[in-house]
C-alpha atoms as one frame of an Amber mdcrd trajectory, in Angstrom:
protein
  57.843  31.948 125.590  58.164  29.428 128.644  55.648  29.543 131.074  55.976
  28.120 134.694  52.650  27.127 137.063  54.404  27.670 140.558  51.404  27.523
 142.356  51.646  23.733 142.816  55.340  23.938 143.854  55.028  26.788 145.870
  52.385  25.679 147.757  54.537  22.564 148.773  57.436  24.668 149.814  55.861
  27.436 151.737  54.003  24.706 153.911  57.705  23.729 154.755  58.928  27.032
 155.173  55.858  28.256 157.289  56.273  24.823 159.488  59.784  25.485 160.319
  60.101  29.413 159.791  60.196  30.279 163.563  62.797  28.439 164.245  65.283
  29.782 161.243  68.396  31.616 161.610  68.242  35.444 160.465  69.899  34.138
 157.485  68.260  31.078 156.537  65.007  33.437 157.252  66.695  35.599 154.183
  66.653  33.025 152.285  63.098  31.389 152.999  61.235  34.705 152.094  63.748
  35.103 148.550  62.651  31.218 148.040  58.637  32.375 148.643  58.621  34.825
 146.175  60.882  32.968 143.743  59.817  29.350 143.640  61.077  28.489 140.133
  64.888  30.047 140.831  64.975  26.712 143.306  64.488  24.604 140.276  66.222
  26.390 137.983  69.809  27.661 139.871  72.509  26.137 141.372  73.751  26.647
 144.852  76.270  29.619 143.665  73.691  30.965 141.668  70.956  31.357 144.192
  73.077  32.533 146.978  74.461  35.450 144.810  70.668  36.606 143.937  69.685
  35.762 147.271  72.207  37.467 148.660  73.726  34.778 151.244  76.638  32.670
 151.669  76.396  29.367 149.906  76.299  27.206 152.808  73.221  29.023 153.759
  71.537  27.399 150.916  72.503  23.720 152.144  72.001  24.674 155.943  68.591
  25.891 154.537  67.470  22.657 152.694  69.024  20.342 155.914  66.724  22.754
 158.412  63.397  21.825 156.148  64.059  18.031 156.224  65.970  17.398 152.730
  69.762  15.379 152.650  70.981  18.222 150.619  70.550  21.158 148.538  69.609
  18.402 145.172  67.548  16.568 147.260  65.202  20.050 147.879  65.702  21.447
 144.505  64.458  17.600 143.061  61.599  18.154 145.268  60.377  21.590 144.097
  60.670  20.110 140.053  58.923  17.039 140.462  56.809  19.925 141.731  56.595
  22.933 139.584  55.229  22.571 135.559  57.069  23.564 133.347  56.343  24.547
 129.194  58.629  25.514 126.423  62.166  24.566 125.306  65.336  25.133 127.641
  66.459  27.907 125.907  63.034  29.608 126.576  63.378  28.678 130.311  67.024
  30.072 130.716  66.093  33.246 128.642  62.668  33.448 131.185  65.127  32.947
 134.258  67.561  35.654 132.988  65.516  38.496 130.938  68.309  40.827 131.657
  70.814  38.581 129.367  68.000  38.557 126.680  67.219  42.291 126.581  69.330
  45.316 126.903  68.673  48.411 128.727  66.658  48.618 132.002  62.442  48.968
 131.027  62.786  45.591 129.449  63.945  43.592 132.026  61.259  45.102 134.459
  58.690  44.602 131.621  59.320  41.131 131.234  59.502  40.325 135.275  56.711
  41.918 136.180  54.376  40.006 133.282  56.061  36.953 135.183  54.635  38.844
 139.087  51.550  39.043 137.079  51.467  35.596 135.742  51.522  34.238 139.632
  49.151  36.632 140.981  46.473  35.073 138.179  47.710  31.706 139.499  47.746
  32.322 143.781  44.471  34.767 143.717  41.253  33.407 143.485  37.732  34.989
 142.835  36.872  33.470 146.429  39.572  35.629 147.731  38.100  39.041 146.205
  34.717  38.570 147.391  35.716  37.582 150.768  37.798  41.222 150.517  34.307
  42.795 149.205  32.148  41.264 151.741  34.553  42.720 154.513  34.574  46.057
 153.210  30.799  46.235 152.489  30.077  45.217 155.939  32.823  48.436 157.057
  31.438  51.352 158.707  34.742  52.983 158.171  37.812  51.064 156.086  40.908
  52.790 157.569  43.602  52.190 154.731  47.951  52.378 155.500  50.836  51.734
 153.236  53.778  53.677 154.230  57.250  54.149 152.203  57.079  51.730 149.053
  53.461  50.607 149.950  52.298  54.315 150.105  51.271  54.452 146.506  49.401
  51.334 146.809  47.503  52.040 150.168  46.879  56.065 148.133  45.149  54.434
 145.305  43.324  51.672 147.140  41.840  54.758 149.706  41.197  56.909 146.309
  39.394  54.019 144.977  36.794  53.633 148.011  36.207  57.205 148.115  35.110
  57.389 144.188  32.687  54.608 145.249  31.588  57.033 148.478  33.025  54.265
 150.894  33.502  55.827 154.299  37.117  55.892 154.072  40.508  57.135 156.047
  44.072  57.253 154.566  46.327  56.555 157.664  50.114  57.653 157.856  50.110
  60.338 155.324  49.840  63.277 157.655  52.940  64.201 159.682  53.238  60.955
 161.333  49.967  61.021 162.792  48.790  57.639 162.192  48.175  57.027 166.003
  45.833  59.964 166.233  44.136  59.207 163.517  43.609  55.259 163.823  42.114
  56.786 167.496  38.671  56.470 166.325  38.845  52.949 165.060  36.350  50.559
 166.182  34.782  47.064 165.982  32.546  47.617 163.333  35.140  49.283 160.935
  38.044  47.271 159.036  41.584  48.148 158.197  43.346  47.682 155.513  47.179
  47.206 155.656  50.103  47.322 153.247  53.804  46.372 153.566  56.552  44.268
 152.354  59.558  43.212 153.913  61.462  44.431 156.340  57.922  45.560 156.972
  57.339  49.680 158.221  57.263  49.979 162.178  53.984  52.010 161.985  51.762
  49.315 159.721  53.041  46.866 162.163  51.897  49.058 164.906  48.623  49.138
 163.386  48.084  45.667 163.003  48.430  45.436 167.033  46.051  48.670 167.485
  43.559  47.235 165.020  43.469  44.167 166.579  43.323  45.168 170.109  40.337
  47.353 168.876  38.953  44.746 167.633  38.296  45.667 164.250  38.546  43.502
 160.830  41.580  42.995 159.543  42.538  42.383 155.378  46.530  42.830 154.469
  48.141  42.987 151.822  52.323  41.882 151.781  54.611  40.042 149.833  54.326
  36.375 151.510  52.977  34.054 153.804  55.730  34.313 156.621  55.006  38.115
 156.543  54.033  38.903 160.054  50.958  40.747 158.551  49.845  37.706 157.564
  49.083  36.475 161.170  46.155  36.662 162.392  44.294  38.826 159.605  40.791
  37.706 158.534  42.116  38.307 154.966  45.575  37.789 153.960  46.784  38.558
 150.412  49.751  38.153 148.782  51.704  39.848 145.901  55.388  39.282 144.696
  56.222  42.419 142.721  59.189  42.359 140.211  62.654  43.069 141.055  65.460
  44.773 138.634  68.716  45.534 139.944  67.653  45.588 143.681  64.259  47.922
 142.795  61.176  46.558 143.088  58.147  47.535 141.367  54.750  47.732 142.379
  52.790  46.788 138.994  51.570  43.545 140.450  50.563  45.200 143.739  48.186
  47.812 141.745  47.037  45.112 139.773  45.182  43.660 142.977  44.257  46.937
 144.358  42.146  48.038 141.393  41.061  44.225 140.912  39.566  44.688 144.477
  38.245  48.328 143.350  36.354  46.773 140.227  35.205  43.697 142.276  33.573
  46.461 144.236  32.098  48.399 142.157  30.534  45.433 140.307  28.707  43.987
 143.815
């Protein structure tokens, strides 16, 4: 089995991404985030190929490398494999790239993706990062936790989590759509926790301005670093959870959330 350390790579790319991100058609901005959470289909692909799983034209993929500096599309993807390290033989690397073509059915496929979403999350997610999430939420009077949609079970678990360790805790968003009376009593001393991946729910981004504006601490959790959760939180962390056939998972995602739970209980 091939493995692939993207953390190098990807760190190199999403300083170029983040640098000119602003300034990106809606597009190319399709294209960045697909590129964030899939370093390695850069180095692997060509032009046709990553358009079709990116879903864009193919000139969007050459418009995209000209936008962050490179002569052309080999120029970029040159960059990103003199970046990324790679192990095992091609035929590992093509069969890593394409599980679908190497398994049948549908479990499979997800099963071997989200070992890969796994993989990076062990590479991108440091111990420093857990107990900086720790030391915010021990210094909480009140952690105010929101995931809505595809982040609900996520932001469920994470609240279910703090309450088994009798952490002053509120689940936001789960009661009629009552998240602005409820995130009422937030305050300085308090810290919320938010959860959501692109195209990113209207109320967590809502709650990101209250919390803010209130004052409070601020840890997120989305799926990479041009989220606009990621702006201005004192903690931002990111997950890339598996995709198969347009539906993504959310095995990496819990993987944090009870990593954070056990880093908890253990300080």
């Amino acid at each position: 089995m091939s493995t692939i350390d993207q953390s190098v790579g990807n760190g190199v790319f999403q300083a170029l991404i983040q640098e000119h991100y602003d300034g990106l058609s809606k597009r190319l901005k399709q294209l960045a985030r697909y590129l964030l959470e899939n370093p390695d289909r850069l180095a692997l692909c060509t032009v046709a190929e990553l358009a079709g799983e990116a879903d864009v034209p193919p000139s969007t993929v050459i418009r995209l490398a000209n936008a962050l500096g490179f002569g052309g599309f080999s120029e970029m993807r040159r960059e990103i494999r003199s970046q990324l390290h790679y192990t095992g033989s091609y035929t590992d690397r093509v069969q890593a790239a394409c599980p679908e073509s190497a398994q049948q059915g549908t479990l499979s496929p997800l099963i071997e993706k989200s070992r890969g979403s796994l993989q990076v999350l062990e590479q991108s997610i440091n111990e420093k990062d857990l107990l900086r999430a720790v030391s915010l939420i021990q210094q909480a009077d009140t952690i105010y936790v929101m995931g809505v949609r595809r982040a609900h079970p996520v932001a469920t678990y994470l609240a279910y989590g703090l309450w088994q360790l009798d952490r002053r805790c509120v689940l936001l968003g789960g009661k009629g759509g009552l998240h602005q009376e409820e995130a009422a009593g937030i305050r300085r001393t308090d810290l919320v926790f938010l959860i959501s991946y692109y195209p990113y729910g209207e109320e967590t981004l809502w709650m990101q301005e209250h919390a803010q504006m209130r004052e409070a601490r601020l840890i997120t959790l989305t799926d990479n670093e041009v989220s606009p959760l990621a702006k201005d939180a004192d903690l931002a962390l990111f997950v890339r959870d598996a995709e198969v056939g347009g539906v993504r998972g959310l095995s990496t995602s819990m993987c944090l959330a009870q990593g954070l739970i056990l880093s908890l209980a253990k300080n």
